[in-house]
N, C-alpha and C positions, 0 to 999 in steps of 0.2 A: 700475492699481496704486496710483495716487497715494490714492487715494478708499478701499482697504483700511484696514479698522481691524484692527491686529493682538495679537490677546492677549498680557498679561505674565508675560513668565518663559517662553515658546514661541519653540525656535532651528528653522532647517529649512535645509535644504542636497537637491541634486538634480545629477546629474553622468553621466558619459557613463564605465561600468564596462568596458564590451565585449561584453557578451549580446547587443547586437545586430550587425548588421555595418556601421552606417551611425555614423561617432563623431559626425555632427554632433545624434544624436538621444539626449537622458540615459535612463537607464535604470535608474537605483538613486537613492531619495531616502529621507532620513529627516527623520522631524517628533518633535524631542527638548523634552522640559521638563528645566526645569531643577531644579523640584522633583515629589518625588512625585505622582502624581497616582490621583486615583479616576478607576477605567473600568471602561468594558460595552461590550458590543458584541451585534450582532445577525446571524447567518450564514446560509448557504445554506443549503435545506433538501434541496438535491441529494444521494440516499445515495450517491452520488461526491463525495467532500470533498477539496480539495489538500491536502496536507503541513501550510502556513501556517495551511489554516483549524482543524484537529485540532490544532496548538496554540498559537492564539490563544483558542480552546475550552477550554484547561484552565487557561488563566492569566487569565480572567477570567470575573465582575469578579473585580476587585482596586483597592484603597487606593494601591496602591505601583509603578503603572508609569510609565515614564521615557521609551519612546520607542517608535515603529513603524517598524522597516527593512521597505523594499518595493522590489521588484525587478519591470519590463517586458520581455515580452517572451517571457517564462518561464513557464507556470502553477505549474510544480512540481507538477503533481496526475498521480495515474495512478503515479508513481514509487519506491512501496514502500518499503521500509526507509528507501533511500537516501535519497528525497526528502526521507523526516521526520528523518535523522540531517544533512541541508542546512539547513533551518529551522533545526534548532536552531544550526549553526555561524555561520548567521547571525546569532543573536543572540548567543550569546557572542561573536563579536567585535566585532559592536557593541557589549556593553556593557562588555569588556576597554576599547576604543579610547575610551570617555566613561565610561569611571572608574564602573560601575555593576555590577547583578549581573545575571546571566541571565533572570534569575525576573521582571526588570520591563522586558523587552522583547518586544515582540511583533512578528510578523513577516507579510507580507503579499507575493504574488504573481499577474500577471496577463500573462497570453501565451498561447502555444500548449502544449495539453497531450500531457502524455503524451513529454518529453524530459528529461534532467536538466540540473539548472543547471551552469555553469562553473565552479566555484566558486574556482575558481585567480585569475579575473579577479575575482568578483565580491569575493573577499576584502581584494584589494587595494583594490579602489573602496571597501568596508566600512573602511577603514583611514584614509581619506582625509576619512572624514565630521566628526569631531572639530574639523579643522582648516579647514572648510569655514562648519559652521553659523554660520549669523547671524542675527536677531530683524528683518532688513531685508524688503521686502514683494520685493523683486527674488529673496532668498533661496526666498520662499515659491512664489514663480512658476517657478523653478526644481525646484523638489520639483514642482509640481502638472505642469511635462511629463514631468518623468522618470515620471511612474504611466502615463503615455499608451498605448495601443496604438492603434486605429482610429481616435483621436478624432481632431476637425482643431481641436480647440483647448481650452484649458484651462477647469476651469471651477473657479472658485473665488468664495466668497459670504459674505461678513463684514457683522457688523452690533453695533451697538454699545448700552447699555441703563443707567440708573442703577439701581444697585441700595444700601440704606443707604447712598447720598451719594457712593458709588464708583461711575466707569464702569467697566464687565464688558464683555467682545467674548466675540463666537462667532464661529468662523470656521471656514467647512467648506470641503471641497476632495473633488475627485470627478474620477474617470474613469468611462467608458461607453458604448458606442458600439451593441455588441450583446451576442448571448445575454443578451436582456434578457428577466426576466422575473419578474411577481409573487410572493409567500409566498417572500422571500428578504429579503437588507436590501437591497444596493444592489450594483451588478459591485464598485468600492473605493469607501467615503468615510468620512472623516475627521473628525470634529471637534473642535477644540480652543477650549476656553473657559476663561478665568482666575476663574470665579466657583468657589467654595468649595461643594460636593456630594459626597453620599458615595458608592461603588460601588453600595447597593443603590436609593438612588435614579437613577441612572443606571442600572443596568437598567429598572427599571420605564419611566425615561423613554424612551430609546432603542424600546423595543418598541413603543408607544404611537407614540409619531413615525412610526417605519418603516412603523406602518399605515396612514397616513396622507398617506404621500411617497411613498417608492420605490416602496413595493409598490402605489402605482396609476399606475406606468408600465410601459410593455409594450412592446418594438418588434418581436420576433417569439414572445414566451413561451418562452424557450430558460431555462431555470434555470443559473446558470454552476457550476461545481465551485468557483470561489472568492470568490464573493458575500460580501461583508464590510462592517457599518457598525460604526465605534469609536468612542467617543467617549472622549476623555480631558480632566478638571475640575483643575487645581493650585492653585486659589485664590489665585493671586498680586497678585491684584485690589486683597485687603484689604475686599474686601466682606461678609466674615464668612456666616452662617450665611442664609440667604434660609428666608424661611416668609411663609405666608399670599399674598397678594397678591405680593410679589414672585417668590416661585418660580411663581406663575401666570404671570408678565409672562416668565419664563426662560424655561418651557415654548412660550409664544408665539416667542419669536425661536426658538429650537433648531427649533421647528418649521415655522419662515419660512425659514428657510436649506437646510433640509433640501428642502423643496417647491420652492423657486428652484434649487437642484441638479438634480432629479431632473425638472423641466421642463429645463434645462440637456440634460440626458442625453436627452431625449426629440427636442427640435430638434438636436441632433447627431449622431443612429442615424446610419448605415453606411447613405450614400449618398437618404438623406430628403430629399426635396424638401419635405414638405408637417408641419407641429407641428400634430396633431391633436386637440382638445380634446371629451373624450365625455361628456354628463352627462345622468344618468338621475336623476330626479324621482317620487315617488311611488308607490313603492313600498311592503310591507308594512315592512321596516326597509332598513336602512342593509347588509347584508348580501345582501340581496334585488338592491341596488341595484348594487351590486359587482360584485355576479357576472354580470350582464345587460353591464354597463359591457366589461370584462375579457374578456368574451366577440366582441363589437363589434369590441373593439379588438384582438385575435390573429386577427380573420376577413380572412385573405388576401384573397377576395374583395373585401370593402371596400376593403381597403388598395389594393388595385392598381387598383381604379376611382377613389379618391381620386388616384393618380400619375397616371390616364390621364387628371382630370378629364371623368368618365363620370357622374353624377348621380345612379346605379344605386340608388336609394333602397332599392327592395329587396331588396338584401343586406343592408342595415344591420337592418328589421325579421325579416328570415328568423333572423340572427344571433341578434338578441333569442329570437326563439319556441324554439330551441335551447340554450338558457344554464340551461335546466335549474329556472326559475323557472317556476310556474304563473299564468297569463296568459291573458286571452279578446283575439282582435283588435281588438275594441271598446273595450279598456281602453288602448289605446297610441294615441299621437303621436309623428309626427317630425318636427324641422325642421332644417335645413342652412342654419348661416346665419338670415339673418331669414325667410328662405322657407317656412312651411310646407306641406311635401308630403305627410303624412298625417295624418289627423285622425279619431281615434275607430274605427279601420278599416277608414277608408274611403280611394282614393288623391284628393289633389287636383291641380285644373288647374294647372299652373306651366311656364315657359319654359324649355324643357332647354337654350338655349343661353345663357340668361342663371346658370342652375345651373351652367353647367359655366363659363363667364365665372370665378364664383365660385371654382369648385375652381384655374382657371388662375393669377387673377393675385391669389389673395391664401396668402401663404405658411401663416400661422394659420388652421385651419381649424377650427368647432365642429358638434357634432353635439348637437341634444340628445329625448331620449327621453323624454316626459312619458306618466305612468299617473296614476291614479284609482283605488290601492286602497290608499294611505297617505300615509306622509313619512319612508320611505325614500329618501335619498339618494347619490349617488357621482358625484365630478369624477375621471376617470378621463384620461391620457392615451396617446399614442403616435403613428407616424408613416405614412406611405404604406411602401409597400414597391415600389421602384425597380429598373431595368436594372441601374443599378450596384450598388444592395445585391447582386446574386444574381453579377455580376463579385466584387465586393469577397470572398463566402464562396467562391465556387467556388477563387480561387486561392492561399485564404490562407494554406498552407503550402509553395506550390510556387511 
């Protein structure tokens, strides 16, 4: 925390409301500006949407939001009227309790779907936050566990930039553990920056990024119902308008922060032993490349040879020849690590207990797929798939 740089004019507060049954564990956080702010966001593409995410949908972008109430523990999805007439009480009394209007608060939830919220308790906790927020980085650490559900630890990623002679922060925060999966934004994440941009540039950026982060992390391809990336700009900086080269140098951090999350989220899956990093080479474009990547990386198979440390090379090219891309076996290579084990389609000689050595004692693992029919590319990540991931789902509502 001490090494967090925190944007100006960003209060945040995180607290123990009662949704859950354990009070040593917070459960409602809010991340409030103190001025207006331009935002966008990017959401699930699940046509199962929660409550939150239908109306964070309709209130942005927008020039004029103030804050994000988000509740753990809860999805709020599945729950009909009720749920979306929850949301919104959500926000109006967040924005009665910080002196603001309805219309500039948005609201976000992640838990178990398909229950409704407390809202007797969470009301209360929503009352509390006013006199709570603080611009301190302890505050901030507080807000990033109350979003927690699966995860076993916080992730939060700040970085700092000059921009006309002022320093600008970004500073993102992320929950994530499972139903993780790509053409979404992120399970929650957050970012707030004090540099001066307007909503419609913040859409266009946010979408851009999210292709580039989230959406090439996988841990079992499960799309969640409340998949949410926001980003909110107050320009509190004093750094004025960014063009040319600067807003280049923006877009570069926004999109460093977002990648150090969404790797975050990947060595943190639901019971992961193994951060696996996939990268396919040479292909016809960059989309080609994706989809080969993405494919690798939801193949259970792999994954559970990667927890056994099993060397089972191929799975990983079978995965490839089923991704849906056109490919001869002659056009591909694989290597694991420095080791390559095939080459041109053909398998090579290699020591399967020093391969498997490899998958044992080193926790980062890389795969990488090289072809020969362009410069298409994709760094795609995800994780093994473990005894305790399939404990961790089997019991998670009972």
């Amino acid at each position: 925390m001490d090494s967090w740089f925190l944007p100006v004019g960003f209060r945040f507060c995180g607290l123990y409301s009662g949704i859950r049954p354990d009070p040593l564990r917070k459960d409602l956080a809010l991340f409030f500006s103190d001025f207006p702010a331009s935002a966008a966001g990017v959401f699930t593409t699940n046509k199962v949407k929660a409550a939150p995410v239908h109306l964070c949908k309709e209130r942005l972008p927008s020039d004029l939001i103030r804050g994000i109430i988000v509740c753990s523990g809860n999805a709020n999805a599945c729950t009909g009227k009720k749920g979306m007439d929850d949301a919104l009480k959500m926000a109006s009394v967040t924005a009665e309790v910080n002196k603001c209007e309805d219309k500039e608060i948005l609201v976000c939830s992640t838990g178990v779907i398909g229950r409704h919220l407390p809202m007797d308790v969470i009301e209360v906790g929503i009352r509390k936050t006013a006199e709570l927020l603080s611009d301190s980085a302890i505050s901030l650490s507080d807000a990033a566990h109350a979003i927690l559900t699966t995860d076993t630890k916080i992730k939060v990623v700040t970085k700092e930039i000059t921009i006309n002679g002022k320093k600008v922060v970004v500073a993102g925060v992320a929950k994530g553990a499972a139903m993780i999966g790509p053409n979404m934004a992120t399970m929650l994440a957050f970012l707030f920056t004090d540099a001066e941009a307007s909503d419609g540039e913040l859409a266009s950026l946010i979408t851009d990024v999210s292709d580039k982060s989230f959406n090439c992390v996988s841990v079992e391809g499960h799309t969640s119902t409340n998949d949410s990336l926001i980003i909110l700009a107050n320009g509190a900086s004093g750094a004025g308008k960014m063009l040319g080269g600067d807003w280049d140098a923006f877009v570069t951090v926004v999109t460093e922060v977002c990648c150090e999350l969404a790797k975050e989220i990947a060595i943190d899956a639901e019971g992961a032993n193994h951060l696996v990093t996939i990268t396919v080479e040479g292909l016809r474009d960059d989309k080609e490349a994706k989809k080969i990547a993405k494919t690798v990386a939801e193949s259970v198979l792999v994954k559970t040879a990667i927890s056994g440390a099993d060397p089972n090379w191929g799975r990983v090219v079978s995965a490839a020849g089923y991704a849906g891309v056109n490919f001869e076996e002659k056009n591909l290579s694989l290597w694991m690590g420095e080791m390559l084990l095939y080459k041109d389609g053909t398998s090579m000689d290699f020591d399967p207990k020093v391969a498997s050595d490899y998958l044992k004692n080193n926790r980062n693992v890389t795969l990488r797929l090289l072809f020969n029919l362009g410069k298409g590319k994709c760094t795609f990540q995800t994780c093994d798939l473990t005894q305790e991931y399939v404990r961790l789902n089997a019991d998670y509502t009972t």
